[in-house]
DOROKOL-459053 format. One line per 10 residues: number of its first residue (from 1); their letters; for each residue y, z, x of N, C-alpha, C. Coordinates in steps of 0.001 Angstrom, whole numbers, plus 500000, padded with zeros to 6 digits. Layout:
NUM> A> Y:Z:X:Y:Z:X:Y:Z:X; ...
REM end
This chain:
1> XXXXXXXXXX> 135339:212601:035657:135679:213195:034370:134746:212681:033284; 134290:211153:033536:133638:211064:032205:132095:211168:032087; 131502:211562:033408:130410:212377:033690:130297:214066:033234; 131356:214247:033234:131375:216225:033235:131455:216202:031499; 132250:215295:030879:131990:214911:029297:130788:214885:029027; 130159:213762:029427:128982:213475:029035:127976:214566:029268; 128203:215307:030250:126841:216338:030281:127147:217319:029255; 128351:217224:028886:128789:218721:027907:128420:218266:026388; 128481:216788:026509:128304:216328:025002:125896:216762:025093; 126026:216211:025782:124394:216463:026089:123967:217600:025430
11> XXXXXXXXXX> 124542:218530:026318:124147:220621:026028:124318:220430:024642; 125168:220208:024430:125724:220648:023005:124561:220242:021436; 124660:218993:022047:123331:217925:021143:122149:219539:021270; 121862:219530:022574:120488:220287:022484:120650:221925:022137; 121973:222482:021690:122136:223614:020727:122471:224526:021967; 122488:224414:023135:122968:225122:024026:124876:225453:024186; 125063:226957:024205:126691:227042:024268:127116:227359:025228; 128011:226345:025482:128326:226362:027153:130130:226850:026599; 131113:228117:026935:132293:228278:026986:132924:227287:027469; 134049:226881:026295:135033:225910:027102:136023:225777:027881
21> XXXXXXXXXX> 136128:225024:028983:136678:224933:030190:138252:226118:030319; 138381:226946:031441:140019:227719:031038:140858:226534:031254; 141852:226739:030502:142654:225862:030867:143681:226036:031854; 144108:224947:032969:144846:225738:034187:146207:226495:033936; 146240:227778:034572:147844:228382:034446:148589:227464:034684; 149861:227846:033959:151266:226923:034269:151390:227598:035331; 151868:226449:036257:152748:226698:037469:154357:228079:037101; 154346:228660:037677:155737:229860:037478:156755:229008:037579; 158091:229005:036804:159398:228908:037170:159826:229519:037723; 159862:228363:039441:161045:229236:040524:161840:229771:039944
31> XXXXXXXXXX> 162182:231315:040490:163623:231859:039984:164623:231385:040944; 165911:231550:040375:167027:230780:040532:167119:231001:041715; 166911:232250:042871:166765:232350:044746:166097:231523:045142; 164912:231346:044648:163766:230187:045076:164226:228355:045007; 164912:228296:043593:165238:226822:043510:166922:226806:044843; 167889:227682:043891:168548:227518:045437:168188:227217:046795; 167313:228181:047350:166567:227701:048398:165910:226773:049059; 165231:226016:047940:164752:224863:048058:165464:223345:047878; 166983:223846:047353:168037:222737:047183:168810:223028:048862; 169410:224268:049306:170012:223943:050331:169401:223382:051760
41> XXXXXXXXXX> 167733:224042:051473:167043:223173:052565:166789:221958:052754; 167293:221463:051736:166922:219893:051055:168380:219428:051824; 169442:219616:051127:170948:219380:052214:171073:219256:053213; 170429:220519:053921:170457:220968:055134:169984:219376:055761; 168608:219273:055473:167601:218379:056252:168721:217002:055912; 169077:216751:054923:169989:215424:054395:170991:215421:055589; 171413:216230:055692:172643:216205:056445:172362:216146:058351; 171501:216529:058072:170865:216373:059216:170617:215030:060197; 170064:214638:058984:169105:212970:059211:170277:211869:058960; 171527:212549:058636:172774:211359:058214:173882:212010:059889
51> XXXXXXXXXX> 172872:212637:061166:173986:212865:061989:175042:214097:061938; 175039:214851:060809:176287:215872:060454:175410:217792:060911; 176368:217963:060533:176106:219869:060979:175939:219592:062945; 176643:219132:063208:176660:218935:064779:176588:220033:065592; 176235:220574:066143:176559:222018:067155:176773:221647:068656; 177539:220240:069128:177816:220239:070303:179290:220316:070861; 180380:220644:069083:181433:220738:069218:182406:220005:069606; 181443:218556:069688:182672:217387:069692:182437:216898:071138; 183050:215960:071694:182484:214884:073099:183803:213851:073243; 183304:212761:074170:183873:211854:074088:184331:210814:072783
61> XXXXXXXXXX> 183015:211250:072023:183962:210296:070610:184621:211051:069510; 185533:212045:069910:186282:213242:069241:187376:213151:069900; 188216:212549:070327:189270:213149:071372:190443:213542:070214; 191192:214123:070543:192177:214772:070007:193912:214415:071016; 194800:214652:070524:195825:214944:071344:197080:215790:070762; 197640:216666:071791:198431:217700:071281:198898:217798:070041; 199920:216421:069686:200554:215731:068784:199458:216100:067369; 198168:215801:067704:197095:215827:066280:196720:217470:065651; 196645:217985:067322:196360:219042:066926:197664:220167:066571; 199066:220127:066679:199949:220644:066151:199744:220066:064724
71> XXXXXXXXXX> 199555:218807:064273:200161:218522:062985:198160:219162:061789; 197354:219258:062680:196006:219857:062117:196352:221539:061796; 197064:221589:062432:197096:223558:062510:198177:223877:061090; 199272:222650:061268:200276:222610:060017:199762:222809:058585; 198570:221605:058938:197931:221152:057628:196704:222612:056946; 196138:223358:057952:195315:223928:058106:195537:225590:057517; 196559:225792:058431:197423:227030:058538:198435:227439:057343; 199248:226347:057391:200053:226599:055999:199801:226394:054683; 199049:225654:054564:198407:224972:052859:197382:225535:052788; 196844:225813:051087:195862:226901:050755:195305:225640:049890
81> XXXXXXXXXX> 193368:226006:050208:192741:224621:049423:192471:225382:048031; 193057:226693:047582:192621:227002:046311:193758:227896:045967; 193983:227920:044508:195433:229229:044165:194645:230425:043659; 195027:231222:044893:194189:232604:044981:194205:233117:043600; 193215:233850:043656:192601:234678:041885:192869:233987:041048; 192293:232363:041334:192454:231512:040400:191188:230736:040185; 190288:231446:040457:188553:230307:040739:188872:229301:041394; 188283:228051:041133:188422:226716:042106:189373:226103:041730; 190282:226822:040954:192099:225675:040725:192431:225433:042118; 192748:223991:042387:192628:223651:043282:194524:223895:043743
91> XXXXXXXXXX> 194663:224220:044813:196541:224628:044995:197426:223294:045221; 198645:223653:045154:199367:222043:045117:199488:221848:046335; 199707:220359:046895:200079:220393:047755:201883:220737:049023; 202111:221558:048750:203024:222234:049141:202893:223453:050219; 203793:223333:050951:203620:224251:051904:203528:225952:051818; 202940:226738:052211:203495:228452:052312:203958:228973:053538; 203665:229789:053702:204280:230560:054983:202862:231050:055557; 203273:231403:056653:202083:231520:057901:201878:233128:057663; 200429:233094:057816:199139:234152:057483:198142:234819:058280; 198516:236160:058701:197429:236258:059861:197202:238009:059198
101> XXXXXXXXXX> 196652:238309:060126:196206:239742:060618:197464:240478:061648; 197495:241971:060926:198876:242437:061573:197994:243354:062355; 197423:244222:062269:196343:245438:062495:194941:245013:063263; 193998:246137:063985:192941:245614:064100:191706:245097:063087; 191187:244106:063004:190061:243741:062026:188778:244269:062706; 188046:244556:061788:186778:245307:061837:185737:244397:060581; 184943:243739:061168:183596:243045:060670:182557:243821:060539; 182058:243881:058851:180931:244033:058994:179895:243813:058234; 178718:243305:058217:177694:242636:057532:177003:243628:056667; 177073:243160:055578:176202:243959:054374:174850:242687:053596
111> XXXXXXXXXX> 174007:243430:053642:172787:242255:052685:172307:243099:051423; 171792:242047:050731:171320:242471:049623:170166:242685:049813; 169088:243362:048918:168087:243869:048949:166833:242891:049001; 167422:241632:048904:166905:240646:048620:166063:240099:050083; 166833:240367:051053:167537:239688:052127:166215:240234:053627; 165384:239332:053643:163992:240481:054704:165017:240556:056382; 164554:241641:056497:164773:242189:057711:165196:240878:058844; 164088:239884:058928:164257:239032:059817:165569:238284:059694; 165958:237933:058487:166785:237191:058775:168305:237721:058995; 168178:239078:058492:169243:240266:058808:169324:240362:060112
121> XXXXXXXXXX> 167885:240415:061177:168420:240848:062512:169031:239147:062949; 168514:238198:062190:169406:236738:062973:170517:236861:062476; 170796:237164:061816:172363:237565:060790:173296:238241:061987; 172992:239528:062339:173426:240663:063299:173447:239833:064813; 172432:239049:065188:172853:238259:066277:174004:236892:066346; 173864:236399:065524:174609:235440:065384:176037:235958:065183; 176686:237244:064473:177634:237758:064555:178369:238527:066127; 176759:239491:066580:177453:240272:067918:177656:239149:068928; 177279:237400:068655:177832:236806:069705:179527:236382:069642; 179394:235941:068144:180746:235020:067406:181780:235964:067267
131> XXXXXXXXXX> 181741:237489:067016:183250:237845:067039:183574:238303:068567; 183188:238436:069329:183746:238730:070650:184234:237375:071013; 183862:236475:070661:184532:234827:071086:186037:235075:070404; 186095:235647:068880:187346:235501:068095:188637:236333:068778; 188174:237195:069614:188742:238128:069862:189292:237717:070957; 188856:236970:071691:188835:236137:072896:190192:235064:072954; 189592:234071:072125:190389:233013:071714:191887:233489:070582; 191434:234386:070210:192641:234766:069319:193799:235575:070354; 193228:236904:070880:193873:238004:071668:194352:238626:070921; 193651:239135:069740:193444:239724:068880:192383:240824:068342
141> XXXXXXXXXX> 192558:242067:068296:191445:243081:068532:190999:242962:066874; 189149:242220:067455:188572:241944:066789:187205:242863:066897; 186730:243319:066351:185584:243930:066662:184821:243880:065355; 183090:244304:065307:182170:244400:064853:181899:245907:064625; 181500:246281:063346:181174:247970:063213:180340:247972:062130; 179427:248841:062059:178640:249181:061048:179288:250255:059963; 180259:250489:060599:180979:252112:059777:182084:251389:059391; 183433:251891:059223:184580:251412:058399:185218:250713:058628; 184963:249403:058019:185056:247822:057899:186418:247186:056807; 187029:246474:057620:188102:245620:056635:187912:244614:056240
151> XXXXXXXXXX> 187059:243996:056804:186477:242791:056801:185232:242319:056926; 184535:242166:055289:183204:242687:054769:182632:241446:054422; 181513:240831:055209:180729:239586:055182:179362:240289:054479; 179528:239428:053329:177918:239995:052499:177502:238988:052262; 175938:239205:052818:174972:237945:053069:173906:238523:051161; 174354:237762:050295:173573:238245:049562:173054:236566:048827; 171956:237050:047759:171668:235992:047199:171371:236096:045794; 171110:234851:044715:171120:235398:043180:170247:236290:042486; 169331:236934:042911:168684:237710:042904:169347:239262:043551; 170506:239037:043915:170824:240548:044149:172457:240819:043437
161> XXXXXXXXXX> 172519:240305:042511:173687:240250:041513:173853:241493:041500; 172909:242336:040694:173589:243755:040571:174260:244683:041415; 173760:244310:042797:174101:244840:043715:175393:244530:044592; 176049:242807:044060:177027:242402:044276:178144:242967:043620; 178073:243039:042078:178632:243686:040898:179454:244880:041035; 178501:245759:042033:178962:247222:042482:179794:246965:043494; 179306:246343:044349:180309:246110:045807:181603:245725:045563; 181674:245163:044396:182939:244172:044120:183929:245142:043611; 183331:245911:042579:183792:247342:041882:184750:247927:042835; 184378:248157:044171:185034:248958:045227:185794:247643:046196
171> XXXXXXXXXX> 184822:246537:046440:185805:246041:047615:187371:245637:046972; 187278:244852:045395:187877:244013:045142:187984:244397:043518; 188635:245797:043585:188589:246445:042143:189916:245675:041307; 190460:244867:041989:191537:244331:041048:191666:243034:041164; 190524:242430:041499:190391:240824:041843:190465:240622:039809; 190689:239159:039658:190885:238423:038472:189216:238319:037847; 189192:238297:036828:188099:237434:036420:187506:236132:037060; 188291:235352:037070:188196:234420:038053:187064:234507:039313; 188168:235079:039926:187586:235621:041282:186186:236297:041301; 185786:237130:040380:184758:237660:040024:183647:236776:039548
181> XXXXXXXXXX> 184067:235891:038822:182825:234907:038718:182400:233671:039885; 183763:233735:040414:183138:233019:042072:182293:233819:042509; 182611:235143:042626:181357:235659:043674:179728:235729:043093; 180232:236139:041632:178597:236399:040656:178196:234968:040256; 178518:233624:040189:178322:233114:039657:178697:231536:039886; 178580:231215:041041:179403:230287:042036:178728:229020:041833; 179287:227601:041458:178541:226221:041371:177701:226196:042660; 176401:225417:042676:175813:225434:043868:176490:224508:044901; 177457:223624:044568:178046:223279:045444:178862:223885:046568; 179601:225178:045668:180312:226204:046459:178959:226739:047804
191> XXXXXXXXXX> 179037:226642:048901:178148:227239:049714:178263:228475:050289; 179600:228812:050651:180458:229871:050892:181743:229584:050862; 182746:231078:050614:183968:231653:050698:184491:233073:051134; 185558:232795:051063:186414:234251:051704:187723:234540:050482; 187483:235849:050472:189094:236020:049633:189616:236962:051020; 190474:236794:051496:191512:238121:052226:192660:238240:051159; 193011:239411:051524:194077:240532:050707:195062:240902:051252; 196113:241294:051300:197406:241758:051708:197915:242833:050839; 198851:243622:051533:199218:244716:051140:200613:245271:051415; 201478:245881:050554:202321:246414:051111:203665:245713:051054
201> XXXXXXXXXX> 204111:245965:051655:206019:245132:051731:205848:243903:052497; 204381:243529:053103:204157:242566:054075:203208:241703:053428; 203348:240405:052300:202475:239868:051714:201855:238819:052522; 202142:238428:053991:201476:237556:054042:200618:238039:055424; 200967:239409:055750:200148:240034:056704:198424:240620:056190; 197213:239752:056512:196136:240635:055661:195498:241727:056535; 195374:242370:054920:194491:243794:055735:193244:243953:055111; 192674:242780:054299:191367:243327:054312:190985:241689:053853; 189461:241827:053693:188792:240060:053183:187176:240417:052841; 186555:239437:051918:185909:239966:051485:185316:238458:051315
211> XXXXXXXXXX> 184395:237768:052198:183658:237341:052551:181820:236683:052327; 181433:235579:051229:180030:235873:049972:179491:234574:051158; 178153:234994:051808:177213:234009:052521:175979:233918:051324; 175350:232388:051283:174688:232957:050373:173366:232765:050884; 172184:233915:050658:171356:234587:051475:170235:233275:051642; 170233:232183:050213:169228:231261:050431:169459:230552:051263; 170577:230010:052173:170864:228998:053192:169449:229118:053962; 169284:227563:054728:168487:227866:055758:169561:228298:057331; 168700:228304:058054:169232:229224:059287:170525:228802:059568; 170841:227429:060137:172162:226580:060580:173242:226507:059498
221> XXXXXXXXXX> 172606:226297:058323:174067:226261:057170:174556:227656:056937; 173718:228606:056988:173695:230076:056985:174996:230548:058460; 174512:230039:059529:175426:230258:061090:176633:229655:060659; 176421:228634:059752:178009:227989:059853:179132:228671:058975; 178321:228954:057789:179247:229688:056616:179635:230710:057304; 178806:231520:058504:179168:233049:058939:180719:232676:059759; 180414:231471:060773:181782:231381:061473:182790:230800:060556; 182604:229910:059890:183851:229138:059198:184231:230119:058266; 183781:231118:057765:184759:231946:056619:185103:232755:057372; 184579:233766:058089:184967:234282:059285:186281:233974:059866
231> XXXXXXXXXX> 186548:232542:060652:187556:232075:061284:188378:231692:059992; 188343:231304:058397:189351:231202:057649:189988:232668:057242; 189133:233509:057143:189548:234390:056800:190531:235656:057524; 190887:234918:058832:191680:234940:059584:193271:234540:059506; 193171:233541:058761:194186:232903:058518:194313:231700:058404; 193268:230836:058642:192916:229192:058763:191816:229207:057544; 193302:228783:056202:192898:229164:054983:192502:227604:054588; 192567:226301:055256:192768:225285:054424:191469:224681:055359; 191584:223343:054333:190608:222185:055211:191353:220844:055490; 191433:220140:056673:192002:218641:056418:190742:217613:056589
241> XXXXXXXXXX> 190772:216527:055710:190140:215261:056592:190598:215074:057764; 191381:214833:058395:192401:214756:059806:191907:215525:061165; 191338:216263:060548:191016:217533:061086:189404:217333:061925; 189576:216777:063434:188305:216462:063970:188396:216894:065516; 187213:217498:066469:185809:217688:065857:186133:219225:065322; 185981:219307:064032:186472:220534:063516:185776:221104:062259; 185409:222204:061653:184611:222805:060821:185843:223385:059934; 186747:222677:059954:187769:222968:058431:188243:221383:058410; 186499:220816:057688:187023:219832:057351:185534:219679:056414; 185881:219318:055389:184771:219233:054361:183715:218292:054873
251> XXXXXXXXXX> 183951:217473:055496:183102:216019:055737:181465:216700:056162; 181498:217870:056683:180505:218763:057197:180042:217850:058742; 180393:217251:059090:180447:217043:060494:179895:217475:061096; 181009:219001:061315:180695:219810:062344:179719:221274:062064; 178827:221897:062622:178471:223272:061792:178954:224373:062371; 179200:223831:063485:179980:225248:064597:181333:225167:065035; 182234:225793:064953:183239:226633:065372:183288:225444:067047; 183969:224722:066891:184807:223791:068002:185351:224356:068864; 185675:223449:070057:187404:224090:070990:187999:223946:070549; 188252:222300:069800:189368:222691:068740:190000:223311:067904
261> XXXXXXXXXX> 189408:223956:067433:189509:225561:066414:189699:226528:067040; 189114:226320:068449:189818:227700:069111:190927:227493:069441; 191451:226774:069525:192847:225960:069880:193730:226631:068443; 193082:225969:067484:194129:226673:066182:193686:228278:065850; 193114:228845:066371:193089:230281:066546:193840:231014:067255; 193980:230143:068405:194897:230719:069573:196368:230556:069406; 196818:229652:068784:197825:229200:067679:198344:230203:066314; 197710:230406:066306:197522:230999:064954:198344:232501:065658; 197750:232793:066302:197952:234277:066803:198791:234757:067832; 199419:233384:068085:200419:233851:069754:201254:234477:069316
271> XXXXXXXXXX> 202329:235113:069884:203330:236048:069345:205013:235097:069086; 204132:233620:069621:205811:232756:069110:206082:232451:068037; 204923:232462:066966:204820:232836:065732:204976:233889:065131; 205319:234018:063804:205931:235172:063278:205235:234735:061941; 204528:236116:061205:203799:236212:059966:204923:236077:058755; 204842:235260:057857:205960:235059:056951:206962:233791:057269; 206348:233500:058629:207223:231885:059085:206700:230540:058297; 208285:230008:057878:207641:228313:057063:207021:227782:058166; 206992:226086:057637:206131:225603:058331:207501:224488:058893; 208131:224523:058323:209716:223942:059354:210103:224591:059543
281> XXXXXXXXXX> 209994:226052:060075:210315:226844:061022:209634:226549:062631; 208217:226636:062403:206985:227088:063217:207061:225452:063460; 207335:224358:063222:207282:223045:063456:207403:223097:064919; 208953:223104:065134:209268:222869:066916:208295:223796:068071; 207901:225050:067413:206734:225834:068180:205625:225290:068442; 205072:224543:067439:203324:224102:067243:203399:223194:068308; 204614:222468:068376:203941:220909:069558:204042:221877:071047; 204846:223465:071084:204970:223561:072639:203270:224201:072624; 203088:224994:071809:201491:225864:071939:200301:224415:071670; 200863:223497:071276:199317:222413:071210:199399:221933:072749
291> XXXXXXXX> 200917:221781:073208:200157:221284:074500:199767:222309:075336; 200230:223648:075173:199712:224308:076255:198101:224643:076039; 197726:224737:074746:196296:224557:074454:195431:223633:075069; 196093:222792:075050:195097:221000:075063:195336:221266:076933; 195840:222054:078003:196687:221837:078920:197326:220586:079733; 197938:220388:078583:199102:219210:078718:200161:219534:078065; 201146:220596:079013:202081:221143:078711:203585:220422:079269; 204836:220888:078940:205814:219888:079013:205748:219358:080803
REM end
């Protein structure tokens, strides 16, 4: 630098005009898709390197027993971690009544414009594997459709707001304010959620859900939000600490959908349960279906 001075002071002495240097462009401000992006990949890798987002679904240092997993499904199943069309008010701790699907559910993936092809067709794979499992473990007719959907997973990101705006118009024309600024406008902590809906003389039977992935995830936090709202939006509305090796549990542990969870899916949906049942009703039921789950039955 103090050579490239000096020759310029030189020219100058000898009456020669040399234009002065451009000065460098500012770097662009990432837009808000870009910095997202570059924060959840940052997590991602954190979480990574601290052991968590696991995808082997738990081992020998996970064990569980009937007893844990009846009183996980209690905790899981009956208690809500938020008071619906209420943003992130967090719900009391008090019990409700048990929540499922009465009808067939129909999945289906919508992206924003935002959203390139590639990661849409990993989107579409990662789904045509995971709901035939739900359907499986539940015994519950679950299916995938591109045409008329109750249950609407939109992979979008902040850059496709307007296009969220409209969707919402129709999916969720009488959601709260609230609710509406979760989906447009969500802390980056929020990574994903699900609202399901109910209808009818049957409030705790749902018939529809409406499902926000958000499009900047990298690939694995992206797979996990698809199954865990997915499988809450089923009816496994809550999270416990208690709750291990299991992906309704904040600790982020796990990134994939457990046996254990299929366990409270399969739970969730047997017919010894009844939609609208307390949870000291469904009590003496849960320990006979955990052991027949775990198969360690009476």
């Amino acid at each position: 630098m103090g050579l490239t001075l000096s020759l310029l002071a030189a020219c100058e002495e000898a009456g020669v005009s040399i234009p002065a240097p451009k000065a460098p462009k500012p770097k662009p401000v990432p837009v808000e898709s870009e910095r997202l992006a570059t924060y959840y990949s940052q997590v991602q890798a954190d979480l990574l390197a601290r052991g968590l987002l696991r995808t082997d679904g738990g081992g020998p240092d996970t064990p569980f027993t009937p007893d844990m997993l009846a009183r996980n499904f209690e905790q899981i199943a009956f208690y809500d971690e938020y008071v619906l069309d209420a943003g992130l008010e967090r719900a009391a701790a008090t019990p409700g009544q048990l929540r499922r699907w009465e009808g067939p559910v129909r999945v289906n993936l919508e992206f924003g414009p935002s959203v390139p092809e590639s990661q849409r067709a990993t989107d579409r794979e990662t789904l045509a594997a995971y709901v035939p499992r739900l359907a499986r473990v539940t015994g519950h007719p679950i299916r995938q459709t591109s045409g008329s959907a109750n249950f609407h997973v939109l992979v979008m990101g902040a850059n496709d707001r307007a296009t969220l705006e409209k969707r919402l118009d129709v999916l969720l024309p009488n959601a709260s304010p609230q609710t509406r600024a979760l989906f447009t406008n969500a802390p980056r902590s929020i990574y994903c959620f699900v609202v399901a809906q109910s209808a009818g003389s049957t409030p705790n039977a749902y018939t529809s859900a409406v499902a926000l992935i958000r499009a900047e995830h990298p690939d694995l936090m992206r797979k996990s939000c698809l199954q865990e709202e997915i499988a809450q939006g089923l009816g496994l509305t809550n999270d416990s600490p208690r709750a291990r090796p299991s992906i309704f549990n904040d600790d982020e542990e796990f990134a994939l959908l457990t046996t254990h969870d299929e366990m409270l899916l399969g739970m969730l949906y047997d017919p010894r349960l009844a939609i609208g049942m307390s949870a000291e009703d469904a009590r003496p039921v849960l320990y006979i279906l955990a052991r027949e789950q775990t198969g360690q039955g009476f």
